[in-house]
C-alpha positions, 0 to 999 in steps of 0.5 A: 532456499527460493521458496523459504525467501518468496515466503518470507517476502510475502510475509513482509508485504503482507504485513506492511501493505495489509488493509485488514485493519480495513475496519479502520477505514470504514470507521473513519472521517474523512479527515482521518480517510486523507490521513491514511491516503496521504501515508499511502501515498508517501509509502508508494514514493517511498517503494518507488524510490527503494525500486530506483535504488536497487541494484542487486538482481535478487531484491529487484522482484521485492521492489517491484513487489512493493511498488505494485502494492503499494499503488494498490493500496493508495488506489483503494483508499482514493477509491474509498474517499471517492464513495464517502464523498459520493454517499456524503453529497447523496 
């Protein structure tokens, strides 16, 4: 039963904070790199919100689960609008 649901929650982060469309980053603008970092940053108010809420003792490792990846993936793409801008000014 545990490890039915551990599988199926890293299924579900996996999914909805994978960078495998990571192509996509590195093919875009910069623009479109702020549009990416902004929704990141909204996902990661959002798990932090979703961590605030939670009350049942069983969904608190999913939040903080989603809260660390989240921060993760916001990181990254800073980091990665950082080098672009860093190659840019060369």
């Amino acid at each position: 039963m545990a490890k039915q649901f551990l599988q199926n929650l890293w299924k579900t982060m996996y999914n909805q904070f994978s960078l495998v469309e990571d192509g996509v980053v590195e093919e875009s603008s910069v623009g479109d790199l702020g549009t990416l970092i902004e929704q990141a940053r909204q996902e990661w108010l959002s798990a932090q919100a979703y961590f605030d809420s939670v009350e049942d003792p069983d969904l608190v490792d999913y939040a903080v689960y989603s809260v660390e990846a989240a921060e993760r993936k916001y990181m990254y793409l800073l980091k990665k609008a950082k080098g672009s801008l860093e190659t840019a000014d060369g």
